[in-house]
N, C-alpha and C positions, 0 to 999 in steps of 0.2 A: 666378631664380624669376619675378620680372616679364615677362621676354623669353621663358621658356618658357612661361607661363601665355599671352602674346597668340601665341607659335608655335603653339597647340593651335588657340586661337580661329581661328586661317587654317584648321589644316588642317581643322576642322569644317564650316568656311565653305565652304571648297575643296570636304569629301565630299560637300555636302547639293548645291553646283551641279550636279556632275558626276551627284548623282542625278536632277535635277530637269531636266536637259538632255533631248531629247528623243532616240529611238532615231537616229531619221535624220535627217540635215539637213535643212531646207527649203527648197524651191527653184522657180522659177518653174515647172519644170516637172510641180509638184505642184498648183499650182490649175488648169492646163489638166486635168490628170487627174480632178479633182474635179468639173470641167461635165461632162467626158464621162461619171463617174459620173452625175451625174443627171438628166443625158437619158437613159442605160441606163435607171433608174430608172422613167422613165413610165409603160413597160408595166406595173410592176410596180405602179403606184398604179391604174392598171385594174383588174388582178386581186384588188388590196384591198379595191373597191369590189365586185367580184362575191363576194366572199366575207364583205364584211359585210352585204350582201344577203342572203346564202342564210342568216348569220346569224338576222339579221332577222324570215326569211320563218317561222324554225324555230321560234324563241322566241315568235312569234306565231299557231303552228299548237299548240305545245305549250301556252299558256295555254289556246285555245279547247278544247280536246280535255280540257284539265284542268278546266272547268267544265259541259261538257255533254255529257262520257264518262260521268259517273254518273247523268245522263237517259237516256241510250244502254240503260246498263246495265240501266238499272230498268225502261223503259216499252218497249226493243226485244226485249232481251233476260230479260226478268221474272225478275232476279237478286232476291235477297232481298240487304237490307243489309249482312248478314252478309259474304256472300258481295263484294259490293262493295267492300267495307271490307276484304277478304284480297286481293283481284285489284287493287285502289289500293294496300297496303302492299309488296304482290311487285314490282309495277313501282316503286317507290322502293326495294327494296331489292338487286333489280335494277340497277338504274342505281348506285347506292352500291356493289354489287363491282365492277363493270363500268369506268367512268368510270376507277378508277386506268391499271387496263389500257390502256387505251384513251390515256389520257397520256400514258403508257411508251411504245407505239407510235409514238406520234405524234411 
């Protein structure tokens, strides 16, 4: 009872290593592998940086156009408020069906 109760304790001991091992061995020739991964990588923190740019650029064209789109609308285009306030609710509602899609796509 004693000697089976600490046989369990191994073999539990024993299944949790063998899960907690890793898939493949480790080996020297796994950290050469990994500089060369991240000198691959360079270009790619380039392209990170042009696209958090163009980010950037968007979320900043889209504030400006959200504050003085409805000047536009009123004194270029002599929309009535009314009117304003339907063509500002389409474009966000707009973008709210849209935007999943576009998710998905992507």
């Amino acid at each position: 009872t004693a000697s089976d109760h600490e046989r369990d304790e191994e073999e539990i001991i024993q299944n949790h290593l063998e899960l907690t091992e890793p898939l493949l061995p480790k080996s020297d020739a796994d950290d050469d592998n990994l500089e060369e991964e991240v000198e691959d990588n360079l270009p790619c923190a380039s392209r990170m940086l042009f696209f958090q740019s163009i980010y950037f650029l968007s979320g900043l064209s889209a504030s400006t156009w959200g504050r003085f789109g409805i000047v536009y609308y009123d004194q270029v285009k002599h929309l009535s408020s009314e009117e304003i306030g339907v063509l500002q609710g389409l474009l966000r509602l707009v973008g709210f069906v849209t935007l999943p899609f576009w998710g998905y796509i992507a």
